[in-house]
Structure formats: structure tokens, C-alpha cells
N, C-alpha and C positions, 0 to 999 in steps of 0.2 A: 649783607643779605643777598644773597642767589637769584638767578631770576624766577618767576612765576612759575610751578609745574605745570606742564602741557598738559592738557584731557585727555585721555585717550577713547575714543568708544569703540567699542566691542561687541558685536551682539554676537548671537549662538548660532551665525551661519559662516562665522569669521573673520566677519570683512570688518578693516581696524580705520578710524577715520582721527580727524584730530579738527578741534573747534578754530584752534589757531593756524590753519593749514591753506587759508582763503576762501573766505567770502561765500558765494552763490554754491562751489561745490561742498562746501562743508552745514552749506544749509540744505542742501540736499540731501545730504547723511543723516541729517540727523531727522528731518522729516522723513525719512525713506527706514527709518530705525536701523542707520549705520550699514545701511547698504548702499551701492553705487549703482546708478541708473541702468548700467549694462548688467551686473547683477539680477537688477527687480527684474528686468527684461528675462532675462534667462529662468527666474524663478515662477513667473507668470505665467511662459509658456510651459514649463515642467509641470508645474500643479496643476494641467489640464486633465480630469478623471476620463474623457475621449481618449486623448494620448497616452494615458496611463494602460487602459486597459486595452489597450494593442501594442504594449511594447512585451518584448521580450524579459524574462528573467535578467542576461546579460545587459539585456540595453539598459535596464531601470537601476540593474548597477552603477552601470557607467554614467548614467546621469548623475545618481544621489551623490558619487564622488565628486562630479564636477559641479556642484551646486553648495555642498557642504565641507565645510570642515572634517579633515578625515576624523576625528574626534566626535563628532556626530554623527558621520556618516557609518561609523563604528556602532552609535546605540543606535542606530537608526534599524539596521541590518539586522541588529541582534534581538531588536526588540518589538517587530513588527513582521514576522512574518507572521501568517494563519497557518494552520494544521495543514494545508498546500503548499508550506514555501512560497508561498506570491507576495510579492508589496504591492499588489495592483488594486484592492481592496483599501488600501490605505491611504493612497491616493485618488482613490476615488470618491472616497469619502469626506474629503476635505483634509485633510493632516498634514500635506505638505507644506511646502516653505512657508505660503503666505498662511496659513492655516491660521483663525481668530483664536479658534480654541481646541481642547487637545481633550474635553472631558469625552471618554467613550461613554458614559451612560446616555448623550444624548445622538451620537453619532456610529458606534461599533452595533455591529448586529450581537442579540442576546445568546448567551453562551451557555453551554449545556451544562452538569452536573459534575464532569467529569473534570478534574484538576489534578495537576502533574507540582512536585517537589521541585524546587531549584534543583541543578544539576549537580551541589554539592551535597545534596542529601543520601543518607545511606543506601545502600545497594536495597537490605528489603525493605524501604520505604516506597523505594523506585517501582518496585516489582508488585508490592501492593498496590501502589497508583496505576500501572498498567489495568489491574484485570478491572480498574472502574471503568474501560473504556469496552462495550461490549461488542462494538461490532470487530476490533481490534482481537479478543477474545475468539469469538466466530469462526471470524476468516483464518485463525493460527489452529483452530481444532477441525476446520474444514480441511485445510492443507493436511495435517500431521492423516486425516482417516484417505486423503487421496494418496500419501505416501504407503500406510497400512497396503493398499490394494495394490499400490504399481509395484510394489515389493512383494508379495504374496504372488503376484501371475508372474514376476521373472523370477523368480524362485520355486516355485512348483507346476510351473505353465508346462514342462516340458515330458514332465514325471506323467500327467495328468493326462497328455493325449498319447502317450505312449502304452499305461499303465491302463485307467480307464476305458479308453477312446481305442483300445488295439491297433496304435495307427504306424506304420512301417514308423522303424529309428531315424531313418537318412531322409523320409518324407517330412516327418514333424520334428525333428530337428531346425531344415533347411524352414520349412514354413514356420515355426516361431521365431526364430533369430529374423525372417525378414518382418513379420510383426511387431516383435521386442523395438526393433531397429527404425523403423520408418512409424509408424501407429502415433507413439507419444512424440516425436521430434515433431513431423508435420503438424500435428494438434497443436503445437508451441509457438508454432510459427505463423499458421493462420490464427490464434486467437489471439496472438498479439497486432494481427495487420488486422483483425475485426475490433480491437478494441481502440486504437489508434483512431481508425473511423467515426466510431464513436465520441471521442473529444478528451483520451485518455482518463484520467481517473485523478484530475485536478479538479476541485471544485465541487457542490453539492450535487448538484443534477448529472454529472460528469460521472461522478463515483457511483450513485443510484443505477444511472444505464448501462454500468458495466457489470457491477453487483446483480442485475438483472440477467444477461448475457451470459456471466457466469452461472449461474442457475439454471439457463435455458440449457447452456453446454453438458451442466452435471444430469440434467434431469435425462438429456438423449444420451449417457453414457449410461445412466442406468439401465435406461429401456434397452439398448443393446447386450447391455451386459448381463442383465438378471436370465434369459434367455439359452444364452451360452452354456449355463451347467444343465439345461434340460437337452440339450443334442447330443447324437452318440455318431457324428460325421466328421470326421479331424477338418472338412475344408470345409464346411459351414461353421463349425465352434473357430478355426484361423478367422474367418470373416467377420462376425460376429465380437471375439475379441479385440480386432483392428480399432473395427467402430470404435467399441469401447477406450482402446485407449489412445484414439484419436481425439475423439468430444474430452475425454480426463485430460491429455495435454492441456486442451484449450481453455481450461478454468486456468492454470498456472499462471500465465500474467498478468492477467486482468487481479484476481486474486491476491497475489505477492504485491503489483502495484497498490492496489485497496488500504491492504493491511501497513504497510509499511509508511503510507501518504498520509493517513489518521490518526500518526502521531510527533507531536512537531519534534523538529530538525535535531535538537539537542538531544532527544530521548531514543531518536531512533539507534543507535549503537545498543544502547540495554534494549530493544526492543528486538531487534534482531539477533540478537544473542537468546535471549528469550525461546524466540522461536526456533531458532535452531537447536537446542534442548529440547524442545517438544515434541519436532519431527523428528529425532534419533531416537527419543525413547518410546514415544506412541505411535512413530509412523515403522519407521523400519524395523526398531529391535522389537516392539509390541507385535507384527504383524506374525514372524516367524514362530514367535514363544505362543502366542496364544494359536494359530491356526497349526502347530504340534501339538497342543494341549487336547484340544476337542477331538484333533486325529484320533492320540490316544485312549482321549475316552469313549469314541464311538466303537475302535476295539474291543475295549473292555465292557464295554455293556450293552453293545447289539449282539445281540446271539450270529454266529458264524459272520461277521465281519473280519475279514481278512484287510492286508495293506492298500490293496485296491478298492474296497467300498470304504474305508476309513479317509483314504485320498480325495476320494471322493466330497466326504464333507466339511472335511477341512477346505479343501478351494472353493467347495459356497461359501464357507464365511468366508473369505478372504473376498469372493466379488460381492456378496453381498453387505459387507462392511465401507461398500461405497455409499449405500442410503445415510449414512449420515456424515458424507461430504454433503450431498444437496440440502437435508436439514440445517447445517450448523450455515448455509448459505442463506437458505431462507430467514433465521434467526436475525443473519447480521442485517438483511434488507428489512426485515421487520423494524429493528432498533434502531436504524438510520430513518428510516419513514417517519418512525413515532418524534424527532426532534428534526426539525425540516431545517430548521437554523443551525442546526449543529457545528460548531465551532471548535476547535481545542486550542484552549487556552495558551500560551507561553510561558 
């Protein structure tokens, strides 16, 4: 007969202890649930929701590895982020190491309507599950009518002050390339240093006040812009346009950040594929097709419309095909308002 098998314990943070291994430390293991005093230490202070929710994304990694089991620190990562990517919520809430219990009905904040397929689910399952998220929806047909318009003015901006506007070739040449060229880049740049300020676009209130922002940007790009097809001055309509597509730059990051943070981590790859099918066919190739279309028809059915008054209203639609970038903004801040708790699922 062999000797007695050894115990071994093992709890789900890794730490391996043995009953036969002496005395006072192995009674500390096993009251400690197979943890070691320097462990409980280290796990004590980690499950502080203070400390949780001022560490960093990286830090809170680097913690959960060195507290867990890569093996847990594996579903831990995978199984716990919120529609932000934060673990900071999870630990705030009581969940970590020492956590009593782990029921979210009594502890997770309540979660909206919208639910997403495992990631092995088929492609149009995936892509049906998308459009249940409406602010998601919103912000991808706000973007794709803000591509519509920045592609319609650098595509016929030049025809227009030339043709329309009788403005010398080498004056309205030289003045829309520096508009094309400077207008939307700076727009891009200051609304992303405006929206950074703001607390970026992590978190309920975070997302709302930039969703906000963004609104306020589209709404002065419109007021500038609707403007612009009633002057017949190449350097007031130059100026005029700038605005506009200065404030339209500056929805772009606040925006693209929104849409792409409201849906968690695994989904975003089909979500951004998504979107960029959207924007090539409703923004860019939709702007050219249709603002030809009406060209065409205003030829043909305004008595003595020639190229020049047809040009003409073809580039209204094209600026005024901005009103519903700022609608489909309004839309998405309305659907986010209406669920204050809004969550996305994992």
C-alpha cells in the first residue's frame, strides 16, 4: 500500500496549497480559500472601486494578470468589458477577486434592448443585430450624408464658381484648393482637441456631451452653408464654404469615435466594415449619381435651363443634403437620452 495522496487546493485565482505542507500556513490557506496572505493582500488592494476607477486601461490589465491566473485573466478580459471597453465598471461594482457574488441582476447596471450574436454567428445575423442598435444606425447615416456633401463641393465646387459665379479660372481655382485643402483638415483637428476636452466619448455622459457637440458643429455648418448657393461673389461664397467645411470636419471625430465605442469590442471589425459600405455607396458614389440626376432633370424640364442654371441646382442639393447629417445626429442623441442606462451587452 502507497502512501496517502496529498490534497491539493486550488481555487480559481491559482494559488495551489497542500493540507500536508505545515501547520499555521496551510491553515491559512485554507481559511484564506487557498490563497496566501501576500496574495489576499494584493487582492484587497486591487478590488478597491477608488483605485479601479482611476487606473488606466493598461494598468487594470496589468493588474488582473498579476492577481490572476492567465487562464482567468483570459475570461476575465474577454468577458467583462462594457460597450466602452473599460473593466473599470466591474470593479467598481464589487466583481473582483474578493467579490461574495458574481449575480449581475443584483449588481450590473440594467441593459437596453439591443443584443448582439456570439461572434461565431453568421455574417447576416451579425448585420441584423447591428441595425438594433439605433444610435449606431444614426451616426453611420449621419457620416455617410456628411461624405454625400464633402464629395459633391470637391467635385463640382470648382465648375460652380467658375461657371455660375463668372469668377476668373486662376482666382477660383487658387481660392478652392486653399479651401478644399485647409476648411475640413482644421475642422478635424480642432474637433477632435474639442472633444478630448470634453472626457472623449467613453462612458454615458461622455458620449451624450459629444453627441451634443457634434450637433452643435453640424447645425453652424449648416447655417454657413445653406447661405453660400444664394451669393453671386466668388470670395464671400470661398468664405462661406470654408465655414462650412470647417464646422463638417469637426463632427468627424467626435462622430466616428460615438459610432464605433457603442458597439463592444468583438463586433466592431463587422461594424466597421458595415460602415464603410455605407459611406462608398451613400456618401460618395450616391452624391455624384444623384446630384447628375437632378442636373439632368432640371435641364430637361425648366424651360431654357442651360448647363449653368442646371449646375446650379444640382450643388443645392449637394449642400443642402447636409440637413440630414444634423437630423440623423439629433435622432442618435434622442435614442441615447431615451435609455440613460444604456449598456451593450457582450
Amino acid at each position: 500500500v502507497g502512501p496517502a495522496p496529498t490534497a491539493i487546493i486550488v481555487n480559481s485565482y491559482g494559488a495551489v496549497g497542500s493540507p500536508n505542507e505545515g501547520g499555521e500556513e496551510t491553515e491559512r490557506l485554507i481559511n484564506n480559500g487557498g490563497v496566501t496572505p501576500e496574495r489576499k493582500r494584493k487582492q484587497d488592494k486591487f478590488n478597491s472601486p477608488q483605485r479601479a476607477t482611476k487606473m488606466s486601461r493598461s494598468a487594470l490589465h496589468k493588474e488582473v494578470a498579476s492577481v490572476y491566473s492567465p487562464y482567468k485573466t483570459k475570461d476575465i478580459l474577454n468577458s467583462t468589458h462594457d460597450s466602452y471597453g473599460s473593466l473599470t465598471d466591474f470593479f467598481a461594482r464589487g466583481d473582483g477577486p474578493n467579490a461574495a457574488s458574481n449575480d449581475c441582476e443584483s449588481s450590473c447596471p440594467s441593459t437596453s434592448s439591443f443584443s448582439l450574436p456570439p461572434p461565431s454567428a453568421p455574417l447576416l445575423t451579425c448585420l441584423l443585430a447591428l441595425l438594433k442598435s439605433p444610435v449606431y444606425v444614426c451616426l453611420t447615416c449621419s457620416l455617410a450624408s456628411l461624405y454625400f456633401t464633402v464629395t459633391g463641393v470637391q467635385y463640382w465646387g470648382t465648375a460652380y464658381m467658375k461657371l455660375v459665379l463668372n469668377g476668373n479660372p486662376a482666382v477660383t481655382s487658387s481660392l478652392f484648393i486653399g479651401v478644399a485643402a485647409t476648411g475640413p483638415v482644421m475642422g478635424v483637428f480642432c474637433g477632435g482637441w474639442a472633444v478630448d476636452k470634453l472626457g472623449g466619448y467613453r462612458g454615458y455622459e461622455c458620449r451624450n456631451r459629444t453627441m451634443k457637440l457634434c450637433c452643435g458643429l453640424g447645425f453652424a455648418s449648416c447655417v454657413f452653408g445653406f447661405p453660400s448657393v444664394f451669393v453671386d461673389d466668388v470670395y464671400i461664397f470661398a468664405g462661406l464654404l470654408w465655414l462650412m467645411l470647417f464646422f463638417g470636419g469637426g463632427v468627424l471625430p467626435g462622430c466616428t469615435g460615438v459610432a464605433v465605442s457603442c458597439i463592444p469590442r468583438q463586433f466592431r471589425p463587422i461594424s466597421s466594415s458595415v460602415s464603410l459600405v455605407v459611406f462608398n455607396l451613400f456618401g460618395y458614389a450616391l452624391s455624384l449619381i444623384l446630384s447628375g440626376a437632378i442636373m439632368q432633370i432640371a435641364a430637361n424640364n425648366i424651360p431654357n435651363c442651360d448647363y449653368t442654371c442646371s449646375l446650379r441646382y444640382g450643388f443645392m442639393s449637394v449642400i443642402f443634403w447636409s440637413l440630414w447629417s444634423l437630423l440623423f445626429l439629433v435622432a442618435a442623441i434622442v435614442f441615447s437620452l431615451r435609455d440613460p442606462k444604456h449598456k451593450v451587452p457582450m
